[in-house]
VOKOLNU-490672 format. One record per residue (C-alpha): residue in one letter; x, y, z. Coordinates in steps of 0.2 Angstrom, whole numbers, plus 5000, padded with zeros to 4 digits. Example, Ala and Ser with C-alpha at 12.3 -4.5 7.8 and 13.67 -1.06 7.14 Angstrom:
a506249785039 s506849955036 
***
This chain:
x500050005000 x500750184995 x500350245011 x501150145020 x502850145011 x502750335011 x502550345030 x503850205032 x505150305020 x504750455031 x505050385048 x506750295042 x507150475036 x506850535053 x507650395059 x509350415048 x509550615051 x509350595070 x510550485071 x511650595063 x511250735075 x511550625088 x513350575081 x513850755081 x512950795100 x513950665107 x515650695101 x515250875107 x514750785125 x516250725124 x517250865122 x516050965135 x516350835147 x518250855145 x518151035147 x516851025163 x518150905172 x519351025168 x518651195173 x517151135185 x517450965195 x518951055204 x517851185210 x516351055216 x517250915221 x518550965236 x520050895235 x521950885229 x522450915214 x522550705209 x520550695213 x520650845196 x521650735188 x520750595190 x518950655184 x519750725169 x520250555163 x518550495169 x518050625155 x519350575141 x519150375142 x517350345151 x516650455141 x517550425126 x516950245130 x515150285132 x515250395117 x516150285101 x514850155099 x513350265098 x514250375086 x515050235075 x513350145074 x512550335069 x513750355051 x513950145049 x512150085051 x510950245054 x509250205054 x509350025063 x508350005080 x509949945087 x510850095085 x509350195091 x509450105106 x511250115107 x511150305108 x509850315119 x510750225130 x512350305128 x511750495131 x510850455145 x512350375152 x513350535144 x512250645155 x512650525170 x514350575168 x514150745166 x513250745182 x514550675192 x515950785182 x515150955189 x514750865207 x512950825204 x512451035203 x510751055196 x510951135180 x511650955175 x510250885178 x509250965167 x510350885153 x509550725157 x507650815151 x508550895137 x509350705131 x507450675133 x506750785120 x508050755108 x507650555108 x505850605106 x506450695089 x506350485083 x504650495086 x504750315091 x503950295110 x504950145111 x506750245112 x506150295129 x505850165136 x507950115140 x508350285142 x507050315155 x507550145164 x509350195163 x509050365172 x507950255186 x509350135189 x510850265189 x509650375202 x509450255213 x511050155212 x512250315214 x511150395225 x511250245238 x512950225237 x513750395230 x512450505233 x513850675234 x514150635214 x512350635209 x511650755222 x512950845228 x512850785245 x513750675256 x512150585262 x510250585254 x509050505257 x508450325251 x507150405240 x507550545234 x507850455216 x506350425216 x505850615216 x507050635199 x506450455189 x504550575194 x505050715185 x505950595171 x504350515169 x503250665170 x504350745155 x504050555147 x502250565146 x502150745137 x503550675124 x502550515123 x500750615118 x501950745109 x502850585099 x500950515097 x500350675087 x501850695076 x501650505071 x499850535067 x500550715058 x501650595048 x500350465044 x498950615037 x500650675029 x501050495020 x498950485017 x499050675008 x500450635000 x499850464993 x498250534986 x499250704980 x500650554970 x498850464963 x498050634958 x499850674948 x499950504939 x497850514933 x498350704929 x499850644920 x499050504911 x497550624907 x499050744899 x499850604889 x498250564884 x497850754879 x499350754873 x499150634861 x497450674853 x498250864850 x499650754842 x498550664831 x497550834827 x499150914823 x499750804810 x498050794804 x497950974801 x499950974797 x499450984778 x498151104778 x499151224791 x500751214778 x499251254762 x498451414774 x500351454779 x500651454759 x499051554754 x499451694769 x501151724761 x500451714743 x499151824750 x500451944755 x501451934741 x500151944728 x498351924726 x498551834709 x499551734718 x498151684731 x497051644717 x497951534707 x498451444723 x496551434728 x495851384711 x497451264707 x497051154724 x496450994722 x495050984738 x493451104736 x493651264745 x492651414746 x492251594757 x490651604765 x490151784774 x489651754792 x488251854792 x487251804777 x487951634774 x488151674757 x490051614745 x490951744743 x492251624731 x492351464727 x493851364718 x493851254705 x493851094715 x492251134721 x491351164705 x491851014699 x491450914718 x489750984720 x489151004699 x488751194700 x489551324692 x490651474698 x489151584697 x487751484704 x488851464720 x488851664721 x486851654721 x486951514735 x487151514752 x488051364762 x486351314769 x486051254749 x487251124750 x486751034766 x485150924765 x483651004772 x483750894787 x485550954792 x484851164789 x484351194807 x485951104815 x487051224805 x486251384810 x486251334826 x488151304827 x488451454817 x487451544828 x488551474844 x490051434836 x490851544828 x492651564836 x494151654829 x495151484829 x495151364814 x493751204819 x493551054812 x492050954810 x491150794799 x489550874789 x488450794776 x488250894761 x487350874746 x487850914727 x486850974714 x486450804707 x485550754725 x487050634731 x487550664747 x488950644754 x490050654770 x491450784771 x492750814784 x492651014786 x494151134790 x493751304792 x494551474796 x494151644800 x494751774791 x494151954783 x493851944764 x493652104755 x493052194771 x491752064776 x491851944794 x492051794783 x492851594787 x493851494773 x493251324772 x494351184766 x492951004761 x493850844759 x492650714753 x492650554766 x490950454759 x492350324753 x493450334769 x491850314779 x491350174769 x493050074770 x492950094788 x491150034791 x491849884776 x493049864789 x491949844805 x490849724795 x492449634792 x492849644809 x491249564812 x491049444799 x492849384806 x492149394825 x490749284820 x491949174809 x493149144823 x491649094835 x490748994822 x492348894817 x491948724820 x493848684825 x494448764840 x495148914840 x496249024854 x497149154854 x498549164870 x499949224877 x501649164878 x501449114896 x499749024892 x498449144898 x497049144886 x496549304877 x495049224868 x494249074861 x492649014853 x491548884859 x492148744848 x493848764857 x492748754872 x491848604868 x493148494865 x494148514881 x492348474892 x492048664897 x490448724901 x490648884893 x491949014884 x492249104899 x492448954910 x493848904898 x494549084900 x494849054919 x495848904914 x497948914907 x498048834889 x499448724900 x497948634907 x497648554890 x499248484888 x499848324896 x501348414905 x502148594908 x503448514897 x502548484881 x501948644882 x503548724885 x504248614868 x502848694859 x503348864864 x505048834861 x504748764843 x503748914838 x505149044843 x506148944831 x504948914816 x503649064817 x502248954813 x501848744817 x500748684805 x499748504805 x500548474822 x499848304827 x499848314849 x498948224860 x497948344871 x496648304887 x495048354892 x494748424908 x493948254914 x495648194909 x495248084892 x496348114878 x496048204862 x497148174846 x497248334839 x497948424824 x498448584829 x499048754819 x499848884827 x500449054823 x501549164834 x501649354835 x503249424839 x503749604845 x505349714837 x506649604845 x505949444836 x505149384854 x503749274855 x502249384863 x500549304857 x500149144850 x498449114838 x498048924837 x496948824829 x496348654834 x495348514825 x494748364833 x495548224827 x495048084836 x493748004828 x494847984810 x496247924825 x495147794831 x494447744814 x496247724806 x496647634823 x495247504818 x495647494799 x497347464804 x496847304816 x495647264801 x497147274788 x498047154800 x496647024803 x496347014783 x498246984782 x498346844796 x496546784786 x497646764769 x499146674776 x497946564786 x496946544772 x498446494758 x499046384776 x497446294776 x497246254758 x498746174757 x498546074772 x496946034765 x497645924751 x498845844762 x497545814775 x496345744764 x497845604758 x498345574776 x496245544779 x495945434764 x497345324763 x497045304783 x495045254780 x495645144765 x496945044780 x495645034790 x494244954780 x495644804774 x496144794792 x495144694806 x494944784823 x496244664829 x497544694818 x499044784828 x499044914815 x497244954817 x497245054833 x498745144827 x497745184811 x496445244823 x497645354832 x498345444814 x496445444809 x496045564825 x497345654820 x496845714805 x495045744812 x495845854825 x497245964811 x495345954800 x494646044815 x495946194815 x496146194798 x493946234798 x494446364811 x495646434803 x494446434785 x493246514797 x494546634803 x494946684784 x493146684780 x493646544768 x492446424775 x490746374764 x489246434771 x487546384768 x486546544774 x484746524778 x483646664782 x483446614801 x482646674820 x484246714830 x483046664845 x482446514840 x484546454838 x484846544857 x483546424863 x483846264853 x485746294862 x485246334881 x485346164886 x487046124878 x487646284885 x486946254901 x488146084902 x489346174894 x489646304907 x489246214922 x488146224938 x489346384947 x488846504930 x487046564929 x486446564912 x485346704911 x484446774894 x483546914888 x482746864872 x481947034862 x480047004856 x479547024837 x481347004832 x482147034815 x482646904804 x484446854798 x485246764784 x486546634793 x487246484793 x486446404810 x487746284808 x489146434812 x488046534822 x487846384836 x489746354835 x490046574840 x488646534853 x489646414860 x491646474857 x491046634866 x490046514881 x491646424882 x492846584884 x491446684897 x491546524907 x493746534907 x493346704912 x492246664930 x493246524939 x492246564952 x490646554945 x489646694941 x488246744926 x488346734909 x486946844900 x486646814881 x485146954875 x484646984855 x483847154851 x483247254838 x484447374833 x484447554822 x486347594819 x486347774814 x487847884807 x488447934824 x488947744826 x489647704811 x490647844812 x491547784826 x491447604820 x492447584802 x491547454790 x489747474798 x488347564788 x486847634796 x485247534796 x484247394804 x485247244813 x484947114824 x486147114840 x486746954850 x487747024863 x488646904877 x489046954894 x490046884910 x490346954925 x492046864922 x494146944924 x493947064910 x495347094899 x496447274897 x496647364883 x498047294876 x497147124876 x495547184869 x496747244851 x497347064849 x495646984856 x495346914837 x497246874833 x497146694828 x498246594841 x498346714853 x497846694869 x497746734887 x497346554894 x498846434902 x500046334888 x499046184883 x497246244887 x496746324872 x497346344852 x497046534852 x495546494837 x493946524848 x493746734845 x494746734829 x493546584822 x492046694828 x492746844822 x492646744802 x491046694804 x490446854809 x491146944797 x490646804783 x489046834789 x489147034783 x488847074802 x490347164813 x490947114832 x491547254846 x491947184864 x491647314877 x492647254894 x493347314910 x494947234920 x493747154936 x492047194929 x491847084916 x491647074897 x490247094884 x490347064867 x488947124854 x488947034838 x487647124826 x486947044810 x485947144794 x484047124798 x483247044782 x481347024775 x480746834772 x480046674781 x481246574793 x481946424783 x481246254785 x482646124792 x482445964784 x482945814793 x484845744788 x484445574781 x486045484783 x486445364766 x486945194766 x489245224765 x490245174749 x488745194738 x489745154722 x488945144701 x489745114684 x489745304677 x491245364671 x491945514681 x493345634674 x494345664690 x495545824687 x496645854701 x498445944702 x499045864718 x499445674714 x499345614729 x497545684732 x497045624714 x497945454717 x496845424734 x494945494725 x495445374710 x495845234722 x494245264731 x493045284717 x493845134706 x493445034722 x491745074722 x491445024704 x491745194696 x492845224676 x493945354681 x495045444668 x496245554678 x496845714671 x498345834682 x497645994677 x496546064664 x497146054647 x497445864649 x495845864654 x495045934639 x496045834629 x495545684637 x493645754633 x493945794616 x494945584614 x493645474624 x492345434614 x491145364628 x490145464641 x490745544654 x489645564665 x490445664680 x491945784681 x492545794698 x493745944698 x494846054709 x494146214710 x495946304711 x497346244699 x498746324689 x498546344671 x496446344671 x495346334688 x493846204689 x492346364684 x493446404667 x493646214663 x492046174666 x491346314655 x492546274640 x492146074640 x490146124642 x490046134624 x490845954621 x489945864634 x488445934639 x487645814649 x489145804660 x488945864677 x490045944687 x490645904706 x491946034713 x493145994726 x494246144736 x494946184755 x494646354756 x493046474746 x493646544728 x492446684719 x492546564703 x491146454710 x490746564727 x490446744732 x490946804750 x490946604756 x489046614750 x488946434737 x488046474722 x486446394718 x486446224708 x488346194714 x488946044720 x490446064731 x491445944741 x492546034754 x494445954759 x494945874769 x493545734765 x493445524769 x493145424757 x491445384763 x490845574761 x491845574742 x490745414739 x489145484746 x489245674736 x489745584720 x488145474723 x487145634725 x487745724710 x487245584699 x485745524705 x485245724704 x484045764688 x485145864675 x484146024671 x484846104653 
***
């Protein structure tokens, strides 16, 4: 507070100069005190001539003692309480001296209230307070045992000191009250003084200010005072000269007469400004160049404003044509051709006026730009205080409002002080930072992946001051090219699994056939039957992965019926009840009037029970497992955050546990084939990545929403269609190695895949003509000359697949039917794993038996042409 320091500056001024005067009053003590041991103790102490001796040493080194410190305390450290103590102190001790110097007389004693009223010049109470208790204490002490060298007498009585610390204290309670009214004194002083320093500085500022608009006004009239200046000296030197200087300028001016208004001359610029001629403007008075409106506003400032000083002023005028305009008026008195008359100087300022209200609409139009801006915008300074923002900005940090995010630092969006600081850094280096990518946080503390560009502002010396920055939201396109990325990895994984499973297809299919071949020449109690057995499981098992793996791929051949999810849910509820055990409660929550779906039922039971199995991994413990189906509308907003997933109408299945959960690192690499989070040996890593194909194969989409300890749900949801539920007819299992006579054109490229199907078929009474791949085969077409009545072809070979080679012998044998055989889906005789109608299709690995059965089928099916 201003007070304050002014009344403290004050005091320690009166601190420092009394302690100076003390300095030079002690040395002359001093020197006093020499002179009255000199002159004066002889005469009042009696004695020899040693007793002289003696007190004038007392003079020189006592007080010479009691004198140095107070006066080396008063130049070294003046001001300090210590060294006002000090001197209190030491003059009152000084005065003792001079007491016992001149034999306790009583004009010494009056030193003691003179030592008083100096220390009362520091108008500080507390000075006293040692020298008063210094006086009390050398009173009594010397007056009980030396009472002739403080009161002259050889005895006194026990109390008389009290008599003198009276008078002492008497003097102390005027100086006190005395000390109290200068303090106040200085504290109205420092109180004046304060308010006089605020007056000066709002008088100064109001000067400056002054100061400057007569600045701005002088250089604004700098042109037309260097013109007037001109036309006086033209004026002076010639009147031709003033005329040609008045007609050649290029604003409109003109005289008017102050008493009848009327032009007494007018230049060429204004009959070319206004559209009247010379002479007409000598008939007119200035009135007939203002619009009517603006008539009685003139002669009233005419009539009160007529000064002797050149004014300024905007007016409207309006020219002979009817357009008015707005001019900037300069005006001057002056006497022309003996009439009280004022030159007027026009500037036209309709466009200037214009421009600037072009500009406050620009202003505007840029307010509302910056506040409509759908990215968010901010403009700080260097130290992060926020200047401005719009609501967008706002928004996308969780504020409630603009000015809400004004109370906040723009650190409090970055991670750390230290990113920000990098920022800031980066920005006095390059001037501008554009498409920064930079993880931000809302105030709730959830990240946002933004794209930020700045633009710094910096003053003369190249110093960052301001910042502007804008920020877009980029968090959804970071979470969608998150997802498209784990996509783009699962299709990878899907391809190599599928290749994988292809080829070990073929091999499986030999390993199978030549196994079930053994085994139907071998009796059970043959020793290399139950090893046969053992190679036969084997297979079955590698068949499995290699179906969960197609699946995976979404290489698998579906059979999609249009189905009632609920009526599959229900069909399972038993087998999942055994399947989970007693400790898991199977709860379900079955939507009424649901939608239809076109599925494989087949693939749908086994994601029922791959996700069963892996909620019931996830509760050791027991707990609830909660399937539920729903009609579901997905609109943008969803599949905006979800890539691959168009709005519309979809069936959900969504399976709950109130299992572990599983991280976020886990739920990325959930649908990673062979990954898993179960103990070595309890689990191929196939279960999610198996439901993941079938899903997707389906045309539907999966999302697993889970928390570490709460549990896991995932929703599957599948497009809604129109139609009736399927019928399921009964599978009527056919009597095994249903053989025939036909002939069957068997085109395979693995041999040892052909070699077992010839085996197999020849065995069950079938011609077989065996080609490797398709051109041998339609050679072998184009050189049999009987019927062939079946071709039984891979679907995917080199040289020519099974859908070309069947089309190209079509024409040669059209009564031929055709049989495919393949490990994994191919477009050329399926579309997204969906079979085409009226194709017959064996999938690898297959037994002999089911080879034997299908080629059965095929033939005993009617040929349509």
């Amino acid at each position: 507070m201003r007070v304050a320091e002014l009344f403290n500056e004050h005091q320690r001024d009166i601190y420092e100069r009394t302690d100076h005067m003390f300095a030079v009053l002690m040395a002359i003590q001093w020197a006093g005190g020499i002179v009255a041991a000199y002159l004066i103790s002889p005469q009042a102490w009696i004695g020899t001539t040693s007793q002289t001796h003696v007190h004038v040493w007392a003079a020189v080194f006592l007080g010479g003692a009691i004198s140095s410190l107070p006066i080396a305390l008063a130049i070294t450290r003046p001001g300090r309480f210590t060294t006002r103590y000090t001197i209190a102190v030491g003059q009152m001790l000084m005065g003792a001296l001079l007491i016992h110097l001149t034999g306790g007389r009583i004009e010494t004693h009056f030193h003691v209230f003179g030592s008083l009223a100096f220390l009362s010049f520091y108008r500080d109470w507390r000075v006293l307070v040692p020298a008063t208790v210094v006086v009390a204490a050398d009173h009594l002490l010397r007056g009980i045992f030396w009472p002739q060298s403080v009161y002259g007498v050889l005895a006194a009585s026990q109390w008389r000191w009290v008599e003198h610390a009276g008078w002492v204290l008497f003097e102390d309670t005027f100086l006190l009250i005395a000390i109290k009214r200068s303090v106040s004194e200085m504290l109205d002083i420092a109180e004046r003084t304060a308010e006089i320093e605020s007056m000066n500085e709002n008088l100064e500022g109001h000067v400056a200010e002054r100061t400057k608009q007569l600045a701005a006004a002088n250089r604004k009239l700098e042109s037309e005072v260097a013109e007037r200046k001109l036309a006086e000296e033209a004026l002076r030197d010639s009147e031709g000269r003033y005329r040609l200087l008045f007609e050649s300028n290029p604003f409109p001016m003109w005289v008017f007469d102050l008493k009848t208004l009327a032009f007494l001359a007018v230049n060429d610029a204004a009959v070319r400004h206004y559209g009247y001629s010379s002479d007409e403007f000598l008939t007119m008075t200035i009135k007939d160049i203002r619009p009517s409106e603006d008539v009685a506003a003139l002669l009233e400032r005419m009539a009160n404003g007529n000064s002797g000083s050149i004014e300024s002023k905007s007016w409207r005028h309006q020219k002979k044509d009817g357009t008015v305009i707005d001019v900037e008026i300069t005006s001057s008195p002056l006497t022309f051709a003996g009439h009280a008359a004022k030159f007027v100087l026009a500037i036209d300022i309709t466009e200037r006026k214009r421009a600037e209200a072009d500009l406050r609409n620009s202003e505007e139009r840029y307010r509302h730009l910056f506040h409509d801006d759908l990215t968010g915008d901010f403009i700080a300074t260097r130290e992060g205080r926020l200047l401005d923002c719009n609501i967008a900005f706002a928004r996308m940090f969780g504020f409630g409002s603009i000015e809400e995010a004004m109370a906040h630092n723009l650190n409090s969006i970055y991670p750390d002080r230290k990113a920000m600081s990098v920022l800031i850094d980066r920005l006095q280096r390059e001037k501008r930072l554009e498409y920064c990518e930079i993880e931000l946080r809302r105030m709730d503390g959830t990240s946002v992946h933004a794209v930020e560009n700045i633009i710094g502002t910096f003053d003369e010396h190249a110093e960052l001051v301001s910042l502007r920055g804008y920020i877009f939201d980029d968090t959804r396109r970071k979470e969608l090219e998150d997802q498209l990325r784990q996509s783009q990895k699962l299709e990878a994984i899907g391809q190599l699994a599928g290749g994988v499973a292809h080829d070990f297809n073929n091999v499986l299919t030999a390993i199978s056939g030549h196994t079930d071949m053994c085994l139907r020449r071998l009796s059970p109690e043959d020793p290399l039957y139950r090893r046969l057995e053992q190679i036969k499981k084997s297979g079955d098992r590698a068949a499995a992965l290699t179906r969960q793996l197609l699946a995976f791929s979404r290489k698998q051949i579906l059979q999609p019926k249009v189905i009632d999810l609920n009526d599959v849910v229900l069909e399972m509820n038993k087998m999942l009840q055994r399947l989970i055990g007693e400790d898991i409660d199977l709860m379900m929550g079955l939507g009424a009037n649901l939608g239809r779906i076109k599925a494989d039922p087949n693939q749908i039971e086994q994601v029922l029970m791959n996700l069963s199995v892996n909620a019931r991994d996830a509760m050791p413990k027991g707990g609830k497992l909660t399937i539920e189906t729903s009609n579901v509308r997905l609109g943008e907003e969803f599949a905006t955050h979800h890539m691959s997933v168009p709005p519309g109408q979809y069936v959900m299945l969504a399976v709950s546990d109130t299992g572990c959960g599983m991280d976020a690192a886990t739920q990325v690499r959930i649908f990673e084939p062979f990954f898993t989070t179960k103990e070595v040996g309890k689990g191929t890593g196939l279960g999610m990545a198996t439901v993941y194909g079938i899903v997707k194969q389906s045309g539907g989409s999966i999302w697993v929403y889970s928390e570490v300890g709460r549990g896991t749900t995932l929703k599957i949801y599948l497009p809604s269609v129109s139609g009736s539920v399927a019928e399921v007819l009964p599978n009527i299992r056919k009597p095994e190695l249903l053989g025939g006579t036909e002939t069957i054109l068997l085109v395979e490229d693995e041999e040892v895949v052909r070699e077992m199907a010839t085996e197999v078929l020849r065995e069950s009474g079938y011609h077989v003509l065996e080609a490797k791949h398709g051109p041998e085969a339609i050679t072998l077409c184009k050189e049999y000359e009987g019927q062939i009545h079946l071709m039984l072809s891979d679907v995917v070979m080199p040289q020519m697949g099974g859908r070309e080679l069947a089309e190209k012998l079509s024409p040669l044998r059209s009564n031929m039917k055709v049989l495919y055989m393949s490990g994994y889906t191919d477009d050329a005789i399926v579309h997204h794993g969906v079979l085409d109608e009226e194709t017959a299709f064996l999938g690898k690995p297959f037994s002999p038996d089911a080879l034997t059965r299908k080629v059965r089928e095929v033939l005993d099916e009617v040929l349509v042409v």
